[in-house]
N, C-alpha and C positions, 0 to 999 in steps of 0.2 A: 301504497305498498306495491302495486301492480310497477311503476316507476322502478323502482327500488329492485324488483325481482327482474324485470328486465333489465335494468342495465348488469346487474349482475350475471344474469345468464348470458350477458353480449357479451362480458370481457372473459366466459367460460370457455362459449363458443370459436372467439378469435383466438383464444391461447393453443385450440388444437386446427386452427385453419377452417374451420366450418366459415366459409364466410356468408353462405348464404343465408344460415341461423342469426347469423350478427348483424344481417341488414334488418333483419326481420326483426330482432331483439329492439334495434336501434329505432325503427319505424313503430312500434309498440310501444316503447318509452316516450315518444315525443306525444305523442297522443294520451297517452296517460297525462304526459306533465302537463297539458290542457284540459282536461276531465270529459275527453271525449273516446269513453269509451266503448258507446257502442262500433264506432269504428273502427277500433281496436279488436272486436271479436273476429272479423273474420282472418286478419293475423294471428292471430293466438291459434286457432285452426290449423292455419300452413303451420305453422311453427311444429304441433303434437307434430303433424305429417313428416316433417324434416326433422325432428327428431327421432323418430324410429330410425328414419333413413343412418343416421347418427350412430345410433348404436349399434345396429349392423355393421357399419362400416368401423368403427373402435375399437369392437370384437376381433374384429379379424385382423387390425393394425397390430393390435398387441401381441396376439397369437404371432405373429407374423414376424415379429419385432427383434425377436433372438435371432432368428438370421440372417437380418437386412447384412448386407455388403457395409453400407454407409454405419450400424453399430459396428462390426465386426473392426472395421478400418480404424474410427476414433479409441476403439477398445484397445489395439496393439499400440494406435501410439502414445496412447500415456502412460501404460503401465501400473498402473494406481497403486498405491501400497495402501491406500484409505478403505479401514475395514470396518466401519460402523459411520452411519449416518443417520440424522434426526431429519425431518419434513412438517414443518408446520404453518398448514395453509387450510382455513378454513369451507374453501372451493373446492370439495372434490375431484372435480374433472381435472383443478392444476394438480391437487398432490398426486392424484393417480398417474399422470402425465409425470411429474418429476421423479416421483418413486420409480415407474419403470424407465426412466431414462438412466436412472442411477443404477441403478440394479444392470441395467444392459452394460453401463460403463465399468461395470466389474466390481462396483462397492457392494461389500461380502453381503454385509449386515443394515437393511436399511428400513426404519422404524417410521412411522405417519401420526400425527394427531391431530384433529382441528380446531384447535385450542392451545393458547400459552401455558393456561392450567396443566392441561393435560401434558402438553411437553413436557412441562419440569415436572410433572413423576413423572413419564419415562426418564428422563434423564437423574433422574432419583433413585429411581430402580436398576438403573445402569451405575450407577457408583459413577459419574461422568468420566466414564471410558466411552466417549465417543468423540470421536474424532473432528465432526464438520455437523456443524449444527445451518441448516437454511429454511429462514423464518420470513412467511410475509408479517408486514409491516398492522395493514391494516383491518384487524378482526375485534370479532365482538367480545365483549365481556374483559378481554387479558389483549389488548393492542400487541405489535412486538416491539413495541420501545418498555411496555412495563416489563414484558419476557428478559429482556436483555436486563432492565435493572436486577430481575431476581437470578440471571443470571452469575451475575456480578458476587451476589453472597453466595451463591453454591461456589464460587471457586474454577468455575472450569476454563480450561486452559486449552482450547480445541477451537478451532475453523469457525467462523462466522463468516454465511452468506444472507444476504440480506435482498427480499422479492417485493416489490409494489408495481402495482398499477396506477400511484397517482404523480405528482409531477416529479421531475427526477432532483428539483430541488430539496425537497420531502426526505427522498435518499438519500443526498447529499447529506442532510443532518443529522440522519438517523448514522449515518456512516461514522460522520465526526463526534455522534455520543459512544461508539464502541469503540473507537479510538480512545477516547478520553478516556477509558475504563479498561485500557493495554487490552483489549482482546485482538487475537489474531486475523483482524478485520480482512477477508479476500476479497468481496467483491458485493457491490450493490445492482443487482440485476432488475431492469425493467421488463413488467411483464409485457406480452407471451413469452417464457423461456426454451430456446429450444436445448435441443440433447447436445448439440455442437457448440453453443454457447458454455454448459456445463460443464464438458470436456476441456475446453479451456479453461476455466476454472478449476479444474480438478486439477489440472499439468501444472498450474501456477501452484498451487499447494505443495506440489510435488520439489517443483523449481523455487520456493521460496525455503521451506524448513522441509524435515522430517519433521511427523506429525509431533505435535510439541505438547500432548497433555499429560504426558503419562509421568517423563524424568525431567520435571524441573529440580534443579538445585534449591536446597535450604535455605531459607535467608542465611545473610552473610552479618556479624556482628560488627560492631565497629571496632571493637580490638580484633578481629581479623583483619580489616581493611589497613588496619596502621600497621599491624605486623606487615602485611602484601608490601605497603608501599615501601616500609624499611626496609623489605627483602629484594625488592624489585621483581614480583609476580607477576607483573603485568606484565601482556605482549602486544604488538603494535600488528594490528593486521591495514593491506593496503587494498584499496579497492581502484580500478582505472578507470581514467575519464581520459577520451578520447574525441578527437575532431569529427564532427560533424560528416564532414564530405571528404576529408583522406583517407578517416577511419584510423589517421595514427594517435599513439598513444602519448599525450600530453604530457597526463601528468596521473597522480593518486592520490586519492584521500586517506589518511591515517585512523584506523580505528581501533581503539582501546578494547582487549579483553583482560578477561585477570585469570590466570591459570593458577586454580588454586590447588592446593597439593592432595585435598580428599574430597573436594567438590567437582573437581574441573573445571571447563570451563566455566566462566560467570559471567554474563552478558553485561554491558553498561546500565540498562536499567534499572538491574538489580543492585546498582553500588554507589554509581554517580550521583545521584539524589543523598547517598548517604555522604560521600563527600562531602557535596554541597553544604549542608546542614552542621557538620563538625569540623569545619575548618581544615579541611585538606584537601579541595580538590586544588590549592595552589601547587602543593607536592606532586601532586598526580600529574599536574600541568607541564610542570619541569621533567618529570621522567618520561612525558609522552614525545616534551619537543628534543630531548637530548636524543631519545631513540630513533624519533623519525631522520633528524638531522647526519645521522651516524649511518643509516640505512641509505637515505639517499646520496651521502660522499660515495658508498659503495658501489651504488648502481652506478654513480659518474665515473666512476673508476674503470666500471665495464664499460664505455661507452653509451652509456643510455643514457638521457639525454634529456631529464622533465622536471617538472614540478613536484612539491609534498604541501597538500592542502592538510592543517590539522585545525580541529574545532578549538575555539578559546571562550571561556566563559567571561562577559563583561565584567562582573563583578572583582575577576582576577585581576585586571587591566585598570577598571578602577582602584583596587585596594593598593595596587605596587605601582606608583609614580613611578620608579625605575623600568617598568617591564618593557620598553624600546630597548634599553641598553641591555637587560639580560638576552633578548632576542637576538641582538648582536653579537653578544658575548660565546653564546652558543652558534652564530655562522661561523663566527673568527674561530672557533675552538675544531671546526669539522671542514672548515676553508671550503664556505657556500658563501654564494651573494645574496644579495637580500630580494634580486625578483627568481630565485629560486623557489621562495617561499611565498604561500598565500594561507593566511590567518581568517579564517570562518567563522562568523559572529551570529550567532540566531536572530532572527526579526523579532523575537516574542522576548529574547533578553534584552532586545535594545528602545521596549516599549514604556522603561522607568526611567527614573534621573541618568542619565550619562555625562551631566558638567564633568566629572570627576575621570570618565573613560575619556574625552574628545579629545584634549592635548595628547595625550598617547597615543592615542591613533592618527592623531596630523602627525604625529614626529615619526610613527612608523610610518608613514605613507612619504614623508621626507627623505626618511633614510632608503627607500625602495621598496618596503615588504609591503604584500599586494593585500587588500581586504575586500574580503567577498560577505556582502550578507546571504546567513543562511536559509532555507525554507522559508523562501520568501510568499508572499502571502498566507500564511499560518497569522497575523501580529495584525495590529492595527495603527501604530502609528506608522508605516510605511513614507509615504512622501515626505515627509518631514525628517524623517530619518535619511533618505535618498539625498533629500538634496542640503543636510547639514554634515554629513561623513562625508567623510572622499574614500567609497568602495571604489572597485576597479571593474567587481565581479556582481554578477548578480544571480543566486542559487536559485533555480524556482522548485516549491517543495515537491516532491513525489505525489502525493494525493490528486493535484492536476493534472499531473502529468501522466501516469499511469488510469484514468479513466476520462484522460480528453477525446481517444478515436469514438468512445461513445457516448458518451454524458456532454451536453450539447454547454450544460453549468461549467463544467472542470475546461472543457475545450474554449471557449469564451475571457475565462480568467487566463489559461496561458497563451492565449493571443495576445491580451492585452499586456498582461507580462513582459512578454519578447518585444512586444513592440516599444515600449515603455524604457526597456534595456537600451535597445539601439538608441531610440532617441536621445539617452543621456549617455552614448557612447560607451557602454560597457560589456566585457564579456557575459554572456549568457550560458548557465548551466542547466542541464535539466537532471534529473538524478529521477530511478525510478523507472528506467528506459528495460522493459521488459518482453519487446518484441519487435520483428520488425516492424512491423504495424505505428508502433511508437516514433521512433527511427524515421521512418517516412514521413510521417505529419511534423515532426518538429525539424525536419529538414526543409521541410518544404515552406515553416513558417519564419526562418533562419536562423534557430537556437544552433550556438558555433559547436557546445560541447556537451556529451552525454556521457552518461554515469549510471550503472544498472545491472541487475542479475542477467541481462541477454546480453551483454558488453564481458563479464566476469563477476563471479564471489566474491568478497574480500579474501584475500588470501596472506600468509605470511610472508615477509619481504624475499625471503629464498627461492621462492618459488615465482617470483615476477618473470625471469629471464626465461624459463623454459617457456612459460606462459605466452611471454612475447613473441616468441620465434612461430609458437603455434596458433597464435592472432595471427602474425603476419604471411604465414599459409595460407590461411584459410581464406582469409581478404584477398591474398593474388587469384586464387581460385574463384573468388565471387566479383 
């Protein structure tokens, strides 16, 4: 037990800088884990001593803490519109530490519990009207991987951050089970967290959606979705991917919404899947590539000068032995060439039988249209898949990429990624490129092309041109 309490008080002590308490915690613990306690007692002594000292000094941090320069400065720059938060970390000294950090950062309303149980009533009692729920991983009685399951039937639709102390692989899976379970996964933080870490994380909430729990859309039925596609509801928004080290603008990806006439918008998650399932995302397929095809004749018209990356489901390309020649069909109809186009294939759809997709994709790749696999590393047949397709491109997914500058796991996979790319001579995308920070590290590892909310939104094709003129400011300027 002695063991146990100190290592626990060592990782209290380091989370607020006490480092002297943590040597001591640390020196306490080893000696425990020997059963030589008597030599443990006169540590435990310094320790009560250095704690007092502790709490004087914590007292007056916090007191102190509303005026710091250093809050006041991360407080103007995020802005925060996030007005309730949950804190569940069974450490004291972290949640008091992260509740005042949140509180300093401007979040209005912010709730504590040292327990999973005890979380979901508050969040029960709250009607989950809160916005950013951050839960350590590892506690007693209710861990937060069971938190997040019962998360999962209350229904909430709000922020998830995720705190541990133990290896950051640990995080990593606890990451990829809230993904699995659509929540709006921000960020996996290794503890000590500081307040400028959080501020990050807060800005990213800010810079990814408006908080997203309150107006989701109705399920959408499937005689909506056939009416949509027979109406042609759908709209193609474009997002840009641009060179690595010119910073010019390549090319865009095509992304599907469906503008419905009393829901508004409808996100693809909410409908693709229902596609899938009732035999229509082949229609949907065709009005994505007539659209994108039409959009980009247009920007060639202006002189712009790029690519239209759109996603294509395997299944599509299996089922229509013709779909080379429709691809054509629709260049020749909008007078494009075929390395105009690059056709995006997911790694995880290309993990079943494909006999039936591979002759269509050698004939596209014949005729010129370029094939990128997507979110690459999400899939497990990988190599096998690499080296029996002829991609051109290689996607690597967002989830590495976006916590490679600190997750030592995510950084490791997209090195080897990239490097893995070159050697089979292909382009390299990284998507998910949310900082300069990002920007740098995959510059410097040589991914050619990046794709990201700090790059641009997805936006609608109309609005490319201004967009460009105001990239290309802004980069003479930097």
């Amino acid at each position: 037990k002695l063991s146990f309490w100190a290592h626990r008080f060592k990782s209290s002590t380091s989370a607020i800088g006490a480092d002297i308490a943590a040597d001591i915690c640390r020196k306490i613990e080893l000696l425990a884990k020997k059963n030589n306690l008597p030599a443990a007692v006169p540590f435990i002594e310094k320790l009560d001593r250095q704690v007092e000292v502790l709490e004087e000094k914590l007292k007056r941090v916090l007191s102190e803490m509303e005026e710091t320069q250093t809050k006041a400065a991360i407080k103007r720059s995020i802005e925060t519109n996030i007005g309730s938060a949950v804190v569940i970390d069974d450490d004291p000294v972290v949640q008091g530490m992260i509740v005042a950090a949140l509180r300093g950062l401007g979040v209005v309303n912010v709730f504590s519990a040292s327990s999973g149980k005890d979380g979901l009533a508050l969040m029960a009692k709250s009607k989950n009207d809160i916005d950013v729920v951050i839960c350590d991983l590892k506690m007693p009685e209710m861990d937060g991987v069971e938190f997040l399951r019962h998360l999962v039937s209350s229904n909430y639709r709000g922020a998830v951050i995720l705190l541990s102390g133990e290896d950051s692989r640990i995080l990593n899976s606890a990451r990829q089970l809230a993904n699995a379970h659509s929540f709006y996964f921000v960020a996996a933080l290794q503890k000590p967290v500081t307040q400028l870490e959080l501020a990050g994380v807060l800005a990213k909430i800010n810079r990814k959606h408006s908080i997203v729990s309150k107006s989701l859309p109705s399920k959408v039925s499937l005689q909506e979705l056939e009416k949509a596609i027979e109406e042609r509801q759908f709209v193609v928004y474009y997002q840009p991917k641009v060179d690595t080290y010119s910073k010019q603008l390549l090319g865009v990806e095509s992304l599907v919404r469906w503008q419905h006439p009393e829901k508004g918008v409808v996100m693809p998650d909410d409908f693709i899947p229902l596609a899938e399932e009732n035999g229509l995302i082949d229609a949907l397929t065709d009005l994505v590539v007539d659209e994108s095809f039409a959009q980009l004749r247009c920007w060639r018209n202006q002189g712009i000068d790029i690519t239209v990356s759109i996603n294509i489901a395997v299944g599509t390309i299996g089922r229509r032995l013709d779909f080379p020649e429709r691809i054509m069909a629709y260049l020749d109809s909008h007078q494009l060439e075929p390395q105009n186009v690059i056709l995006e294939l997911t790694e995880s759809g290309l993990m079943g039988d494909i006999a039936t997709s591979l002759d269509a994709l050698v004939r596209l790749r014949l005729k010129g249209v370029n094939l990128s696999i997507d979110d690459f590393g999400t899939g497990y047949s990988t190599f096998r898949q690499l080296q029996g397709i002829p991609f051109t491109e290689l996607k690597i997914d967002k989830g590495f990429v976006m916590n490679a500058c600190t997750d030592i796991s995510s950084r490791a996979i997209l090195e080897s990624s990239i490097l893995l790319g070159q050697k089979l001579g292909m382009k390299l995308v990284a998507e998910g490129v949310e900082s300069m920070d990002d920007w740098l590290l995959l510059k410097k590892l040589g991914c050619h092309i990046l794709q990201g909310f700090y790059i641009s939104r997805p936006m609608p094709g109309e609005q490319l041109e201004a967009w460009l003129k105001k990239w290309g400011a802004s980069m003479a300027k930097n």
